[in-house]
DSSP file (Angstrom, degrees, kcal/mol; ACC not computed):
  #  RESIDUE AA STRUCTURE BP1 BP2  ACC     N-H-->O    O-->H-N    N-H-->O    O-->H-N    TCO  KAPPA ALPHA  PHI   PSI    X-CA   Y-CA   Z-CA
    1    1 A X              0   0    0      0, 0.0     2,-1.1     0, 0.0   121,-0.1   0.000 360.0 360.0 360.0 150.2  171.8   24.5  125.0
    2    2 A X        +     0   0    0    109,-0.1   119,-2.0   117,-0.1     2,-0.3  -0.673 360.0 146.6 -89.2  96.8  173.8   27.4  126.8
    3    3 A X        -     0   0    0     -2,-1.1     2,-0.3   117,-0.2   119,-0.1  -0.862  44.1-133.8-128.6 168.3  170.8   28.4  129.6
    4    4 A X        -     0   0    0     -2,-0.3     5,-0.2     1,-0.1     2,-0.0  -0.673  54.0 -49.7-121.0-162.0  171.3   29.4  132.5
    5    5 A X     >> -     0   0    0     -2,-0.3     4,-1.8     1,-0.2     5,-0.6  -0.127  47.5-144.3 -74.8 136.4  169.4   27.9  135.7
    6    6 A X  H >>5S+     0   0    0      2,-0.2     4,-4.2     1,-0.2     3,-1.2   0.993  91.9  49.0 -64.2 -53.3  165.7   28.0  134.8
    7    7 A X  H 3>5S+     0   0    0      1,-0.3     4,-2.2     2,-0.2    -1,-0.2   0.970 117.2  45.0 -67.7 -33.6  164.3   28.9  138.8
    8    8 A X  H 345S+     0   0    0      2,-0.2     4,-0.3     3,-0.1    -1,-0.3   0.854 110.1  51.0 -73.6 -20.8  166.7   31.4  138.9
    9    9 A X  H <X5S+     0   0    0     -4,-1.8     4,-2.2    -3,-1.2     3,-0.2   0.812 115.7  44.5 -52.4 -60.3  165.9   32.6  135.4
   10   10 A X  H  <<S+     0   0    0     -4,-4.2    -2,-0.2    -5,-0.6    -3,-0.1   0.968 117.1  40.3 -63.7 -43.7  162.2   32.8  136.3
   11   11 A X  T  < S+     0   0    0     -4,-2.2    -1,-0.2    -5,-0.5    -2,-0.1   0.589 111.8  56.6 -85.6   0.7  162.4   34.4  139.7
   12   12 A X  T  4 S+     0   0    0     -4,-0.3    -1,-0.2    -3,-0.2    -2,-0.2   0.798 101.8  96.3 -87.7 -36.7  165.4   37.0  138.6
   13   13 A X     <  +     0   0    0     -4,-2.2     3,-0.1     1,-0.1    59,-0.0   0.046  39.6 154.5 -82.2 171.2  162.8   37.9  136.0
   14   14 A X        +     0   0    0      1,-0.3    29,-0.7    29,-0.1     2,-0.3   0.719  63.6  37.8-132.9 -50.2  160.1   40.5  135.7
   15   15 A X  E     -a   43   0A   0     27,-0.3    58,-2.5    56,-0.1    59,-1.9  -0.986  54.5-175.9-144.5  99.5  159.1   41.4  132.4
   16   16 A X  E     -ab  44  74A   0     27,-1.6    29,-1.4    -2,-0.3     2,-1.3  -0.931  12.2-152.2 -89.1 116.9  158.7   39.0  129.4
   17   17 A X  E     -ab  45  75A   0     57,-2.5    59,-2.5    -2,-0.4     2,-2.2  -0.726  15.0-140.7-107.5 129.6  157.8   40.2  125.6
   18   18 A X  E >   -a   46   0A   0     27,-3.6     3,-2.1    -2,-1.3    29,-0.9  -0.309   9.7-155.1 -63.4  59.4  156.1   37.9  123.8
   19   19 A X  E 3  S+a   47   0A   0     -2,-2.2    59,-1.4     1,-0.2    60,-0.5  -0.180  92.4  12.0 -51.3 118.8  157.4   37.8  119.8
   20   20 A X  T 3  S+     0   0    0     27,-4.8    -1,-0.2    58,-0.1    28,-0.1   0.554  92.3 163.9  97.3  -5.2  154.4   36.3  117.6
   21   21 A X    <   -     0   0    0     -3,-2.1     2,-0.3    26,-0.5    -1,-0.1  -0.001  22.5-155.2 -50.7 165.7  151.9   36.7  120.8
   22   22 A X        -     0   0    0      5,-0.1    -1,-0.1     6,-0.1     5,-0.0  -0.852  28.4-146.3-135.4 162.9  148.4   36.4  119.5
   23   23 A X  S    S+     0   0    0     -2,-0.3     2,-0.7    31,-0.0    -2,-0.1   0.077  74.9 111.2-121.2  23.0  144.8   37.9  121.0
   24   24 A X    >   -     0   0    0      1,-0.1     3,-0.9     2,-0.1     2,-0.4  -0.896  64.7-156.6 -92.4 111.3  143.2   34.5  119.4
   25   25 A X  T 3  S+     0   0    0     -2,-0.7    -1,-0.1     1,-0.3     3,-0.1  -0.314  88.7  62.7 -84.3  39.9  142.5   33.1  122.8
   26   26 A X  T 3  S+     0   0    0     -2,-0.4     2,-0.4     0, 0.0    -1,-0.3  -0.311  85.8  96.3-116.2   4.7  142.7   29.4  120.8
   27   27 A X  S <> S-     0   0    0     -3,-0.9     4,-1.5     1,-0.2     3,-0.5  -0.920  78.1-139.0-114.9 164.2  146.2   30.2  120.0
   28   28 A X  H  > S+     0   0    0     -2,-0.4     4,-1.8     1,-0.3     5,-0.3   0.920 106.9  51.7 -80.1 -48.2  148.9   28.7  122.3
   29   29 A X  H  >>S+     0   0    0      1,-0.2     4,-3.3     2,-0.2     5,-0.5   0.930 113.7  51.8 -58.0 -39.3  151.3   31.9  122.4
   30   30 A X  H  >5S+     0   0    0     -3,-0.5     4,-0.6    -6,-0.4    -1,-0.2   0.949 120.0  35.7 -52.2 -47.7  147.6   33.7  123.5
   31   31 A X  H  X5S+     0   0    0     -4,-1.5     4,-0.8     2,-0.2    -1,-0.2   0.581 116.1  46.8 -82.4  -9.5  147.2   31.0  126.2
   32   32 A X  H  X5S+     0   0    0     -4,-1.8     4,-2.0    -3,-0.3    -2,-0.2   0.807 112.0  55.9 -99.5 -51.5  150.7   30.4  127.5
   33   33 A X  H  X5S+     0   0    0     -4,-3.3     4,-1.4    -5,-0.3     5,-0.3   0.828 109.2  52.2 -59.4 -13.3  151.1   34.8  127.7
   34   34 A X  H >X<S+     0   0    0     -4,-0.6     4,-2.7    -5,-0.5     3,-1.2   0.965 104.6  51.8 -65.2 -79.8  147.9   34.5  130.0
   35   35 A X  H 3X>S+     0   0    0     -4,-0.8     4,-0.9     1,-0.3     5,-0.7   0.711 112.5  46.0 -27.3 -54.8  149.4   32.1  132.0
   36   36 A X  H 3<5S+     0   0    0     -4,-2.0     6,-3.8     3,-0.1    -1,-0.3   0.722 112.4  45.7 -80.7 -13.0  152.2   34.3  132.4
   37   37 A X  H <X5S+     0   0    0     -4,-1.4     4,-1.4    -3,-1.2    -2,-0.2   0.917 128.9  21.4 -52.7 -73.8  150.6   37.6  133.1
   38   38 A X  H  <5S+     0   0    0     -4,-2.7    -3,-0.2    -5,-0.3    -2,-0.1   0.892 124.6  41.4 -97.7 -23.3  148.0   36.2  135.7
   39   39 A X  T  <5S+     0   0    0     -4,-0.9     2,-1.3    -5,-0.5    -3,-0.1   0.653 132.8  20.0 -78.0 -98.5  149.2   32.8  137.3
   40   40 A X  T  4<S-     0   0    0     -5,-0.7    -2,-0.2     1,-0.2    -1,-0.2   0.185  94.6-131.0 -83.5  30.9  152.5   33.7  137.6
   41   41 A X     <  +     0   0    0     -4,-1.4    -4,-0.2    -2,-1.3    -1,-0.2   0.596  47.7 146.4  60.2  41.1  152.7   37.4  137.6
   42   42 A X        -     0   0    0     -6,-3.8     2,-0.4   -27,-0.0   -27,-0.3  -0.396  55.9-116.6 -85.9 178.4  155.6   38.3  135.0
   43   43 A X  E     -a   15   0A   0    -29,-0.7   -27,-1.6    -2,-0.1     2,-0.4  -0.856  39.9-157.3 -97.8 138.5  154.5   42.0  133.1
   44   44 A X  E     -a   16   0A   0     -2,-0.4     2,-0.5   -29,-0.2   -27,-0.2  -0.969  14.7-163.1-135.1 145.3  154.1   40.8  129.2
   45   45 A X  E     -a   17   0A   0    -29,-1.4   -27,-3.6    -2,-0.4     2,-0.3  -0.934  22.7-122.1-158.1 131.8  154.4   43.1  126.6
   46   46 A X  E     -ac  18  59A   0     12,-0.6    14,-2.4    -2,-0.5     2,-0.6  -0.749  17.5-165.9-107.2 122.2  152.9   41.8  123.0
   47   47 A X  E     +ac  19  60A   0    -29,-0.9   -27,-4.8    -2,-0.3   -26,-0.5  -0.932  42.5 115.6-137.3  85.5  155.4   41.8  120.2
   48   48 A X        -     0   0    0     12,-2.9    14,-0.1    -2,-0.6    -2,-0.1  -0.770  57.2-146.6-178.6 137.6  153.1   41.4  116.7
   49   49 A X  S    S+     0   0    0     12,-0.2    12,-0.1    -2,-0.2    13,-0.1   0.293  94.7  70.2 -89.8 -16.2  152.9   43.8  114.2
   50   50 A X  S    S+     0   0    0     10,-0.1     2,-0.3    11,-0.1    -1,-0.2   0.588  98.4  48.5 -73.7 -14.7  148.9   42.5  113.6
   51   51 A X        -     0   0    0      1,-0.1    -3,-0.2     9,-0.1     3,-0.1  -0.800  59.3-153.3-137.9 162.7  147.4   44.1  117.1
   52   52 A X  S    S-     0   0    0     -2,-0.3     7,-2.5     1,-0.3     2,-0.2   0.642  79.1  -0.6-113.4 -43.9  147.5   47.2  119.0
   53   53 A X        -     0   0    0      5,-0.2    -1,-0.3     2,-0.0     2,-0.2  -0.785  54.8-174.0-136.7-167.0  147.1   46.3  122.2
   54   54 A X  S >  S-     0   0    0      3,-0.5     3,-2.2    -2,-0.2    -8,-0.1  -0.579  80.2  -4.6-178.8 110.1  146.5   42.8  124.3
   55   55 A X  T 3  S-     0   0    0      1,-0.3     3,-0.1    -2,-0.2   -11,-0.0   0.308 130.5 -48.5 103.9   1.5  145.8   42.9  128.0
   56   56 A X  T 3  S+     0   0    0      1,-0.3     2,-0.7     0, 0.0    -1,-0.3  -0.117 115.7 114.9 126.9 -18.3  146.1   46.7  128.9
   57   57 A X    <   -     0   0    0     -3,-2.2    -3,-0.5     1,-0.1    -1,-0.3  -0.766  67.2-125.8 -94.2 126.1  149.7   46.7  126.9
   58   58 A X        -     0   0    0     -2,-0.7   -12,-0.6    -5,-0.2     2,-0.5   0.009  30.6-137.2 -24.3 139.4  150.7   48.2  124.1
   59   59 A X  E     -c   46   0A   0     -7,-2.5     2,-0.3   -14,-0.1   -12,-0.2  -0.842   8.6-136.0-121.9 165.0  152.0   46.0  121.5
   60   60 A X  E     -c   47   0A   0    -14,-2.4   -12,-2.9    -2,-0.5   -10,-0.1  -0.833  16.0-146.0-100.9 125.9  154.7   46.2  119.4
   61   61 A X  S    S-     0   0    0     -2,-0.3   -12,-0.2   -14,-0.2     2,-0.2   0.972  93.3  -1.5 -71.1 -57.9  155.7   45.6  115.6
   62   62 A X  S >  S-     0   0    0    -14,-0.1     3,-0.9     1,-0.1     4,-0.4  -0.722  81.2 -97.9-123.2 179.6  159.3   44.3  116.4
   63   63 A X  T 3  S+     0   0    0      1,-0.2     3,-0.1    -2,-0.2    -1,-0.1   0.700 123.2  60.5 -63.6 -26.3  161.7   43.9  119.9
   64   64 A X  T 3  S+     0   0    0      1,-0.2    -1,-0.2     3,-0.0     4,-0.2   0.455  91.5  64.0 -61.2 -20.4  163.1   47.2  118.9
   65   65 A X  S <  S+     0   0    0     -3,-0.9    -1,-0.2     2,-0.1    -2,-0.1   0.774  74.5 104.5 -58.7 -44.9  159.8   49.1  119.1
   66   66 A X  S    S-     0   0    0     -4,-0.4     2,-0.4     1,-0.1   -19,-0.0  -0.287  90.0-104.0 -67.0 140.7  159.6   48.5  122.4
   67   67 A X    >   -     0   0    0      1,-0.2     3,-1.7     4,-0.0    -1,-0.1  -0.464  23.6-129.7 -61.4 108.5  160.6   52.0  124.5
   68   68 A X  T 3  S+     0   0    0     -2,-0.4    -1,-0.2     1,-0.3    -2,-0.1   0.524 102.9  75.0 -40.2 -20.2  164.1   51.4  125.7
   69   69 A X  T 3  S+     0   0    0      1,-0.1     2,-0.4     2,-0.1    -1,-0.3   0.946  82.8  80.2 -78.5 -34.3  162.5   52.7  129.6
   70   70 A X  S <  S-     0   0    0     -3,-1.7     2,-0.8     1,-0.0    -1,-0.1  -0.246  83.8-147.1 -69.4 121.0  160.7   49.0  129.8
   71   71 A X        -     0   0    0     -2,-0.4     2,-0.4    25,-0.0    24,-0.1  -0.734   8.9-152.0 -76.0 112.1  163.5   46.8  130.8
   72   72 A X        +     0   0    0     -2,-0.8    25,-0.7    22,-0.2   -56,-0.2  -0.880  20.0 172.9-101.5 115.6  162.8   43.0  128.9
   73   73 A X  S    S+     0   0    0    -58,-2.5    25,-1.4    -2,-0.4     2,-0.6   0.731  70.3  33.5-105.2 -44.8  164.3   40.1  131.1
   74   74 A X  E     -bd  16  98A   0    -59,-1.9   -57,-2.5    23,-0.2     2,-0.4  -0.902  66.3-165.7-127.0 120.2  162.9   37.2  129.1
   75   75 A X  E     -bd  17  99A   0     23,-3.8    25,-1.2    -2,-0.6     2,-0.3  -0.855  14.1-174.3 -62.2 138.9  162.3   37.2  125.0
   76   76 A X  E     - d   0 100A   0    -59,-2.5    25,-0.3    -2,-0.4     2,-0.1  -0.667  10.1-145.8-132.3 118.1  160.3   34.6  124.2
   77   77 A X  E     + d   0 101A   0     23,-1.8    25,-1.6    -2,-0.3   -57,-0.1  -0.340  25.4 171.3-110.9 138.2  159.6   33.7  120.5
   78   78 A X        +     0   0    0    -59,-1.4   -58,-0.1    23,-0.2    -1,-0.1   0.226  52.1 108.2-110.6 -29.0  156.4   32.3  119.0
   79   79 A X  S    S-     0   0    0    -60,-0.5     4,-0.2     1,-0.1    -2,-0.1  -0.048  80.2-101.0 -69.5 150.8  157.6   32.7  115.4
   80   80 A X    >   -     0   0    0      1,-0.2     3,-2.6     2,-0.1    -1,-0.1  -0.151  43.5 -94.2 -73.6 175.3  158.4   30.2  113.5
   81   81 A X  G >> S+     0   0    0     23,-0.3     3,-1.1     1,-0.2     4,-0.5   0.738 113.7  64.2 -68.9   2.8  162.7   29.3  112.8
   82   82 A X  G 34 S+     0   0    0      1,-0.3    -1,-0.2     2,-0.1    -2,-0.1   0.576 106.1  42.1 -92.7  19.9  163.3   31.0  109.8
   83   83 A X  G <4 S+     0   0    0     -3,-2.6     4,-0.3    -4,-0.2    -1,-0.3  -0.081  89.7  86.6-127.7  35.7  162.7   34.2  111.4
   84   84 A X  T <> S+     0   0    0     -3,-1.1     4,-2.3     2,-0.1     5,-0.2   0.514  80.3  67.1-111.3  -9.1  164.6   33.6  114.9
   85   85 A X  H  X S+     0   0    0     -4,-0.5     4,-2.4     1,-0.2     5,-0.2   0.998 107.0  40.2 -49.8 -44.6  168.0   34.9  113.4
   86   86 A X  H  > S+     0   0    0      1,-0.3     4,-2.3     2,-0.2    -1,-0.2   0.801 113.5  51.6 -84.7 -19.4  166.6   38.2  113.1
   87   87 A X  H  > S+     0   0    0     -4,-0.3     4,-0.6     1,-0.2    -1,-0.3   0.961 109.5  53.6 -67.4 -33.7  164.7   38.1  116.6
   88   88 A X  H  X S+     0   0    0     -4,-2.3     4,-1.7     2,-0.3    -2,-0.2   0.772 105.6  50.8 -68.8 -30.0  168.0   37.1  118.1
   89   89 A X  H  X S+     0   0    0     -4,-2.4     4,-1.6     1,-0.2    -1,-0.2   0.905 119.8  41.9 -70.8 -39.5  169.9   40.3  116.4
   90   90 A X  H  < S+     0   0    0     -4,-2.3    -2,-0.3    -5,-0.2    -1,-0.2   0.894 106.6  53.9 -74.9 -15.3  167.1   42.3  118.0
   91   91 A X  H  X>S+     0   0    0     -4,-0.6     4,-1.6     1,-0.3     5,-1.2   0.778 116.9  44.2-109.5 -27.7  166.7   40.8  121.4
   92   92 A X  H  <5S+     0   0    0     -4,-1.7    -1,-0.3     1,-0.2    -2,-0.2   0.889 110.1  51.9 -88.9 -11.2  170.6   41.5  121.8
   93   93 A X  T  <5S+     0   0    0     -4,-1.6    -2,-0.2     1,-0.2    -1,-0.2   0.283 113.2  48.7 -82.1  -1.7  170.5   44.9  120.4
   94   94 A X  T  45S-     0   0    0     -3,-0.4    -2,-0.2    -4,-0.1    -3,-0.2   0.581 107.0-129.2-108.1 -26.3  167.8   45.3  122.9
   95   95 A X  T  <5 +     0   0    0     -4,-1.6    -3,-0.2    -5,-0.2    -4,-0.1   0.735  42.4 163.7  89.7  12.7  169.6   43.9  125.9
   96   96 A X      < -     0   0    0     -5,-1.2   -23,-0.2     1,-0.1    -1,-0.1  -0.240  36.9-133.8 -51.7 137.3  167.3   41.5  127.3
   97   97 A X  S    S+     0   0    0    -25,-0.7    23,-0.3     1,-0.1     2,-0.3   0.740  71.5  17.3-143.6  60.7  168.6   39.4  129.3
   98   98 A X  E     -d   74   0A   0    -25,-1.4   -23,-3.8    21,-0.1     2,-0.6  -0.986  62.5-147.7-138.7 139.6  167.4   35.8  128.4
   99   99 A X  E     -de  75 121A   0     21,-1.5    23,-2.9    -2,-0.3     2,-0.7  -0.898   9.6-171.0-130.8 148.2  165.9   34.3  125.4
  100  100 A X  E     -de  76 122A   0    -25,-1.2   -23,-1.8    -2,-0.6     2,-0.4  -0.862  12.5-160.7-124.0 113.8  163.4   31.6  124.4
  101  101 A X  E     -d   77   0A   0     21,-2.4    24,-1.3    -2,-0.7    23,-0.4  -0.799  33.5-111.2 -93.1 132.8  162.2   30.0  121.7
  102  102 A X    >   -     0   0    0    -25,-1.6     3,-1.6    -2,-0.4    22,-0.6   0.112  55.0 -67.7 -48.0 154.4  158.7   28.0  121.8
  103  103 A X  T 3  S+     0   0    0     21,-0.3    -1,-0.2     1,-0.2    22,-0.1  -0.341 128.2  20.4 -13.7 112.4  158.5   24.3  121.6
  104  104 A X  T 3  S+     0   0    0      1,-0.2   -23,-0.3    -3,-0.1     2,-0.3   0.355  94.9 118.9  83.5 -11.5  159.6   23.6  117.7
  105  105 A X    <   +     0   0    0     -3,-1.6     2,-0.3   -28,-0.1    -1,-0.2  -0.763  34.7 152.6 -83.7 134.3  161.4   26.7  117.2
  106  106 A X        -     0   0    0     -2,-0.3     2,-0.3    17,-0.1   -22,-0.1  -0.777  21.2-176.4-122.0 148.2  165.4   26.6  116.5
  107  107 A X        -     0   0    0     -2,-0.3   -25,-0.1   -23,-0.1    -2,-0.0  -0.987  13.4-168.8-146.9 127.5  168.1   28.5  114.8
  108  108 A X  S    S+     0   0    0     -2,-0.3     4,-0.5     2,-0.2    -1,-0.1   0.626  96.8  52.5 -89.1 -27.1  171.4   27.4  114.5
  109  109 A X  S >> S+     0   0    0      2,-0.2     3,-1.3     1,-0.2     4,-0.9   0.926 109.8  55.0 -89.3 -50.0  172.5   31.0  113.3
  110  110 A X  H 3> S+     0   0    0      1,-0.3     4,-1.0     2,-0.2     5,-0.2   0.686 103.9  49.1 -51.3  -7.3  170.7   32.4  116.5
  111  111 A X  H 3> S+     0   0    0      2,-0.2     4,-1.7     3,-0.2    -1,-0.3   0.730 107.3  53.0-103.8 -13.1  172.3   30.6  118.8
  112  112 A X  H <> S+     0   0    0     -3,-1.3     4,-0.8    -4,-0.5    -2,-0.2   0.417 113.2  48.4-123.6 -18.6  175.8   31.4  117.3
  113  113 A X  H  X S+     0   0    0     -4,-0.9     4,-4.3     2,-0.1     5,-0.4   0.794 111.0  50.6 -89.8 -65.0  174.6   34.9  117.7
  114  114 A X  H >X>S+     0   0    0     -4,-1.0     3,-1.7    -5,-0.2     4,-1.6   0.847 110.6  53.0  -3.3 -96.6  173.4   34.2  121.6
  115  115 A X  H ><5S+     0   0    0     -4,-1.7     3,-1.5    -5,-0.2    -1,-0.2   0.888 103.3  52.6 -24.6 -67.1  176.4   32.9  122.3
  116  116 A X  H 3<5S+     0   0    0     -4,-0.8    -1,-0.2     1,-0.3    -2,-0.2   0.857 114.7  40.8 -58.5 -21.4  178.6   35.6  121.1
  117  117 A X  H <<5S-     0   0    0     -4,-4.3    -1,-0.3    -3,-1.7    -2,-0.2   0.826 108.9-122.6-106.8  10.9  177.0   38.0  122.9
  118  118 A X  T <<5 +     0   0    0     -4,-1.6     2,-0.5    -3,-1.5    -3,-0.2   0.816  57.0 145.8  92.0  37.2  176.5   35.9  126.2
  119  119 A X      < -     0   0    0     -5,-1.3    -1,-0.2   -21,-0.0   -20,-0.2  -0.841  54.8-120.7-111.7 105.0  173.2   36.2  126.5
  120  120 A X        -     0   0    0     -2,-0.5   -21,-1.5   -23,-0.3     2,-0.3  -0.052  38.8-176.0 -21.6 121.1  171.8   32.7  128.0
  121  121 A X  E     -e   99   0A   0   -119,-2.0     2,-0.3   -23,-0.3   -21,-0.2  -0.909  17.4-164.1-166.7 126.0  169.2   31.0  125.4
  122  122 A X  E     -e  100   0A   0    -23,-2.9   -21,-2.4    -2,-0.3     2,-0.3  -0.954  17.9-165.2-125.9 142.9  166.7   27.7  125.5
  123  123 A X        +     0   0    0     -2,-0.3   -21,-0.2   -23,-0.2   -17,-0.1  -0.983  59.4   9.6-115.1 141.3  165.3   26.4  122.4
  124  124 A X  S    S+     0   0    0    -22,-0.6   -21,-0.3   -23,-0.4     2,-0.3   0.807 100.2 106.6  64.7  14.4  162.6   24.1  121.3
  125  125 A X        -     0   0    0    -24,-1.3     2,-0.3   -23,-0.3    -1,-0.2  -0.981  68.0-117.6-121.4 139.7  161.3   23.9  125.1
  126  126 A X     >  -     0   0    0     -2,-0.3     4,-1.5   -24,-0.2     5,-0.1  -0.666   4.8-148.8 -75.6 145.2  158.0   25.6  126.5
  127  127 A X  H  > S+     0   0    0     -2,-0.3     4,-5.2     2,-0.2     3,-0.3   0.922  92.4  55.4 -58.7 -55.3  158.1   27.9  128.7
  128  128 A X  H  > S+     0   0    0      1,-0.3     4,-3.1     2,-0.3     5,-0.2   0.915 112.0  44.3 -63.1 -41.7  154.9   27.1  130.3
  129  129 A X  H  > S+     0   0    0      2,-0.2     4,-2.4     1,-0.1    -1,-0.3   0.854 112.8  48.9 -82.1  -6.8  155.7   23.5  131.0
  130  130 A X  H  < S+     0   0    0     -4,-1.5     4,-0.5    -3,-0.3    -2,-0.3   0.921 114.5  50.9 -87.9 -36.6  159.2   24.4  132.2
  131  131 A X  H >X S+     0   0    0     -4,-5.2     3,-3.3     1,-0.2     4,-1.9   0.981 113.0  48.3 -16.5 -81.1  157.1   27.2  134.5
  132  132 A X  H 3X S+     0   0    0     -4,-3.1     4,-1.5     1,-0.3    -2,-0.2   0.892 106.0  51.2 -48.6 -55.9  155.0   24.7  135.6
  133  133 A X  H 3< S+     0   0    0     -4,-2.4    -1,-0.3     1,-0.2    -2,-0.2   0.530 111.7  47.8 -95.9  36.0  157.3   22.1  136.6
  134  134 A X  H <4 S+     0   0    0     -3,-3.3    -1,-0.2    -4,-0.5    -2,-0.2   0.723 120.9  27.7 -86.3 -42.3  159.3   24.2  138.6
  135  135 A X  H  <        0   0    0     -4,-1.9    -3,-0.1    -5,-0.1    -2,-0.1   0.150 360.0 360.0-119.0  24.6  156.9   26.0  140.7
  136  136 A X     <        0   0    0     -4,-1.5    -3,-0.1    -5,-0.3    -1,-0.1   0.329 360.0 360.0-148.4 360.0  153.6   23.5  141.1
């Protein structure tokens, strides 16, 4: 996969929205966006068209919602692959600029859109263990 170096990824970064985040604190996107709010201390911004808000943030129906002044360094997709073409057309029309798809997640038609516009993409890895076994 076309990534670019994961500690550098992580520590360049700031701001993650969560596509598919949940506020069922039994579902994994609920428990891995915790993790990255309060252990490691990225800003997370809730990307589901079910909730209004999750943790003091507004949430968001799509990546596009979100008001162009919050600056998105990491995507990172919860949804399952026959919807990550269309996250990938938003997340580059948003400018982010890294994206991730969950453990189990891939799109061969997102990644050919990734690529083209040179935006550095992992698929079918967690975040939380690739967090973890960088910085513990």
């Amino acid at each position: 996969m076309f990534h670019a170096d994961l500690k550098k990824m992580f520590e360049e970064s700031r701001t993650i929205a969560i596509v598919g985040l949940s506020d069922n604190p039994a579902r994994t996107s609920h428990r891995i966006g915790k993790y990255l709010k309060n252990e490691a201390g990225y800003r997370v911004i809730p990307v589901n068209p079910n909730i209004t808000e999750l943790w003091g943030e507004k949430s968001y129906p799509n990546l596009l919602a979100i008001p162009r002044e919050i600056a998105i360094d990491i995507v990172n997709v919860f949804r399952r692959s026959e919807y990550l073409e269309e996250v990938a057309r938003e997340a580059v029309e948003l400018g982010c600029r890294f994206f991730w798809a969950q453990l189990g997640i891939y799109g061969e038609k997102a990644e050919e859109i990734l690529k083209a516009a040179g935006i550095p993409y992992i698929m079918n890895r967690c975040i939380f263990v690739e967090h973890q076994s960088i910085f513990h």
